[in-house]
C-alpha positions in Angstrom: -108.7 -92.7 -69.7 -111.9 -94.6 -68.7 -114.3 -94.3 -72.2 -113.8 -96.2 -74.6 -114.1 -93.5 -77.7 -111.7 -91.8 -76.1 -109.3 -95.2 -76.0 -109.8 -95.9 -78.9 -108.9 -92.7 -80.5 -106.0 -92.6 -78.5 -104.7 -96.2 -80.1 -105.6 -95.0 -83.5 -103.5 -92.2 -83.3 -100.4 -94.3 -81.9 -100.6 -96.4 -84.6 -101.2 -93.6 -87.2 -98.2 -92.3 -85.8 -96.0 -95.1 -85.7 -96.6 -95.7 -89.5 -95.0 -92.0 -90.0 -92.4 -92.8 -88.0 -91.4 -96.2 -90.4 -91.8 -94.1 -93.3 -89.8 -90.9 -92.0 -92.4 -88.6 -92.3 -91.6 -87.3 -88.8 -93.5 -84.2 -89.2 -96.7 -85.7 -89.9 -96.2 -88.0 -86.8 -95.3 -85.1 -84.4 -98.6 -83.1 -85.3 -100.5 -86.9 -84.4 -98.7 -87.0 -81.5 -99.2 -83.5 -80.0 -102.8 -85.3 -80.0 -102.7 -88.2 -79.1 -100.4 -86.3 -75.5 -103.0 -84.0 -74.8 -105.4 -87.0 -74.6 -103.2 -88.8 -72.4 -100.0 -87.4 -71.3 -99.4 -90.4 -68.7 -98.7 -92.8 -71.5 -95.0 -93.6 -71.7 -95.0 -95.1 -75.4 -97.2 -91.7 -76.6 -94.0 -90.0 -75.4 -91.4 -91.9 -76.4 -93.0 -91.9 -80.7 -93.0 -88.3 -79.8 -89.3 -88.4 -79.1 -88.7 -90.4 -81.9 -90.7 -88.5 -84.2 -88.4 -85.0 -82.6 -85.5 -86.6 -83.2 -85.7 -87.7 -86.3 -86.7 -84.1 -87.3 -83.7 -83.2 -85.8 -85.3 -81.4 -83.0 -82.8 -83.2 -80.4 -83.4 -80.8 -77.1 -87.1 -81.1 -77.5 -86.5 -85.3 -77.9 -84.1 -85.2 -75.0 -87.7 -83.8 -72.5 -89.6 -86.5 -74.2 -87.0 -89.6 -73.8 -86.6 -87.8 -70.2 -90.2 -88.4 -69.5 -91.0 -91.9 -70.5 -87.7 -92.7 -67.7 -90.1 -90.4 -65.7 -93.0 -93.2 -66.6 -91.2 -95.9 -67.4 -88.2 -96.1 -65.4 -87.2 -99.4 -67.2 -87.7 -98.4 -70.6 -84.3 -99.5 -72.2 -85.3 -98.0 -75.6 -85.7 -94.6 -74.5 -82.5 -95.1 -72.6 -80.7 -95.9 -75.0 -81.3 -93.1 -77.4 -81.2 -90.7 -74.7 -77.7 -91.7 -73.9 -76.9 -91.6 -77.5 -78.2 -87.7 -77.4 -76.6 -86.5 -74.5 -72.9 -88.4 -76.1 -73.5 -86.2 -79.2 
């Protein structure tokens, strides 16, 4: 993800997204995030809002793959850890 327009879209989504998420509208923030993935499915915090935004729709198997691949990205990400733990207990 080298041009800026592109970048910058990207951002604007991930924030658009995480202002969903605070306000529970998690279908509004997965459709923005199905974007903002196929712009850059290498970004670890694209994919953990996404799993965020599944789970709180209570789309839990889909959230599992997403939490699964930020630890694919982001082997130290503690958040997405944490609530994949928290799924597979369930």
């Amino acid at each position: 993800m080298n041009d800026n327009p592109r970048q910058e879209r990207f951002k604007e989504l991930l924030e658009k997204a995480e202002f969903y998420i605070l306000n529970q509208k998690y279908s509004e923030a997965v459709k923005i995030l199905k974007q903002a993935i196929a712009t850059d499915d290498e970004s670890p915090h694209a994919h953990y809002l996404y799993a965020l935004a599944l789970e709180g729709s209570n789309e839990q198997e889909k959230a599992k793959q997403h939490f699964r691949r930020v630890l694919e990205l982001d082997p130290e990400h503690a958040e997405a850890k944490t609530h994949l733990d928290r799924l597979i207990g369930e």
